[in-house]
C-alpha positions as CSV (number, residue, x, y, z in Angstrom):
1,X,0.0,0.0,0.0
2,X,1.2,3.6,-1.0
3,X,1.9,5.8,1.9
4,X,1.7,9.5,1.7
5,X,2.8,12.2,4.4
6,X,1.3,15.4,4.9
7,X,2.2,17.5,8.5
8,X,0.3,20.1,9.9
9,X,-2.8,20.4,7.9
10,X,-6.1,22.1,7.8
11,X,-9.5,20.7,7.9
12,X,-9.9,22.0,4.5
13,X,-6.5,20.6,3.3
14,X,-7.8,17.5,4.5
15,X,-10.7,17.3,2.7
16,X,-8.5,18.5,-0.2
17,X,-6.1,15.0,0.3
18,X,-9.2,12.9,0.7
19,X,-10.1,14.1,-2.9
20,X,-6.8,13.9,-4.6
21,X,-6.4,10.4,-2.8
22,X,-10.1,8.8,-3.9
23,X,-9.3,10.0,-7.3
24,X,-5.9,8.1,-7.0
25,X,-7.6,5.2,-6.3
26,X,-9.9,5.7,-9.1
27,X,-6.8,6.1,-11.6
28,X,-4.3,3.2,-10.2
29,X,-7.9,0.7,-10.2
30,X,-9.6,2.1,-13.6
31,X,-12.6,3.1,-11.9
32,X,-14.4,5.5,-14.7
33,X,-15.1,8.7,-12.7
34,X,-18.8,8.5,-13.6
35,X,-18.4,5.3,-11.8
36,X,-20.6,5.9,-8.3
37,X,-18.2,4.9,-4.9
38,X,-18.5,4.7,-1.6
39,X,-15.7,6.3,0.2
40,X,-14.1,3.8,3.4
41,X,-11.5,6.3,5.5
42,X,-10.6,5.7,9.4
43,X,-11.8,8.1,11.6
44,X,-9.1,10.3,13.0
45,X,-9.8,13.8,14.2
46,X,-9.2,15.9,11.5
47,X,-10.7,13.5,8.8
48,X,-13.5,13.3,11.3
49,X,-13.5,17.3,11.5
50,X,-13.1,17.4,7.4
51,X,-16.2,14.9,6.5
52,X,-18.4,17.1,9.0
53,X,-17.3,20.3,7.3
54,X,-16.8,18.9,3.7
55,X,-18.5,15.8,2.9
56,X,-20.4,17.3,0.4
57,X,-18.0,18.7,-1.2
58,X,-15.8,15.7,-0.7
59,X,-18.3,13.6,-2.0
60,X,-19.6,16.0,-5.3
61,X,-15.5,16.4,-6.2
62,X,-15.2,12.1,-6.3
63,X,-18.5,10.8,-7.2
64,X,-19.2,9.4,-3.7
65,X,-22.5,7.6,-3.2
66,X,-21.5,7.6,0.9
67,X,-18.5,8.3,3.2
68,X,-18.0,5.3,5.9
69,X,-16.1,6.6,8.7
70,X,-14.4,3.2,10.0
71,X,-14.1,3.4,13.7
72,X,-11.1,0.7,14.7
73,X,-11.4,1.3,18.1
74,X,-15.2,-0.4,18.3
75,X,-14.5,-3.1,16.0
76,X,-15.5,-1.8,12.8
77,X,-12.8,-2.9,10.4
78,X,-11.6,-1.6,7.1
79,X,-12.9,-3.9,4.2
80,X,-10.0,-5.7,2.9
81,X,-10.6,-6.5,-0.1
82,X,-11.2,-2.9,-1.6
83,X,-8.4,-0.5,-3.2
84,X,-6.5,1.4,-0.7
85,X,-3.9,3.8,0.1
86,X,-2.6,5.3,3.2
87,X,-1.8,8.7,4.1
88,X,-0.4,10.5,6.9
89,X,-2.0,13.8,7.5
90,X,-0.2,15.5,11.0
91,X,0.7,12.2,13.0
92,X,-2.2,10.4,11.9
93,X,-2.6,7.7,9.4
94,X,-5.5,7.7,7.5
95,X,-6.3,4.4,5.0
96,X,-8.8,5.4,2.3
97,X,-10.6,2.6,0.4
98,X,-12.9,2.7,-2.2
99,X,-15.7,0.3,-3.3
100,X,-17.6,0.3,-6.6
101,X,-21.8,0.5,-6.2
């Protein structure tokens, strides 16, 4: 899995990687971008803070049906099987998957 680092960012710059990295997905996986998603990330603070503020937006710029906040801490594990990548944003890392609906 790819791993990206990214320190000290805003909300909105988080929302901004969760784009740029769903449409990575998208490209390394040939997923058509008319293709509808859903959109797995772990739920750290800021991505927590970023789908709260921008979901919408996250969702309109990546064709997201849904965004599945996956909570690790209560036993709700990231689906394996999907395309992933991982990025660091401050000291958090983040895994992004994407699944085709």
């Amino acid at each position: 899995m790819d791993t990206r680092k990214f320190d000290n960012k805003s909300v909105k710059e988080c929302a901004d990687i969760l784009v740029e990295s769903v449409n990575q997905i998208r490209k390394d996986n040939d997923i058509l971008e008319n293709q509808d998603i859903s959109i797995y990330v772990i739920d750290a603070p800021i991505v927590h803070s970023a789908i709260a503020q921008f979901g919408e937006h996250i969702q309109e710029r990546t064709n997201a049906h849904s965004i599945v906040q996956v909570n690790l801490d209560v036993g709700n594990p990231m689906p394996d099987a999907l395309p992933q990548i991982e990025v660091i944003i401050g000291d958090d890392p983040v895994v992004i998957a994407v699944e085709q609906v």
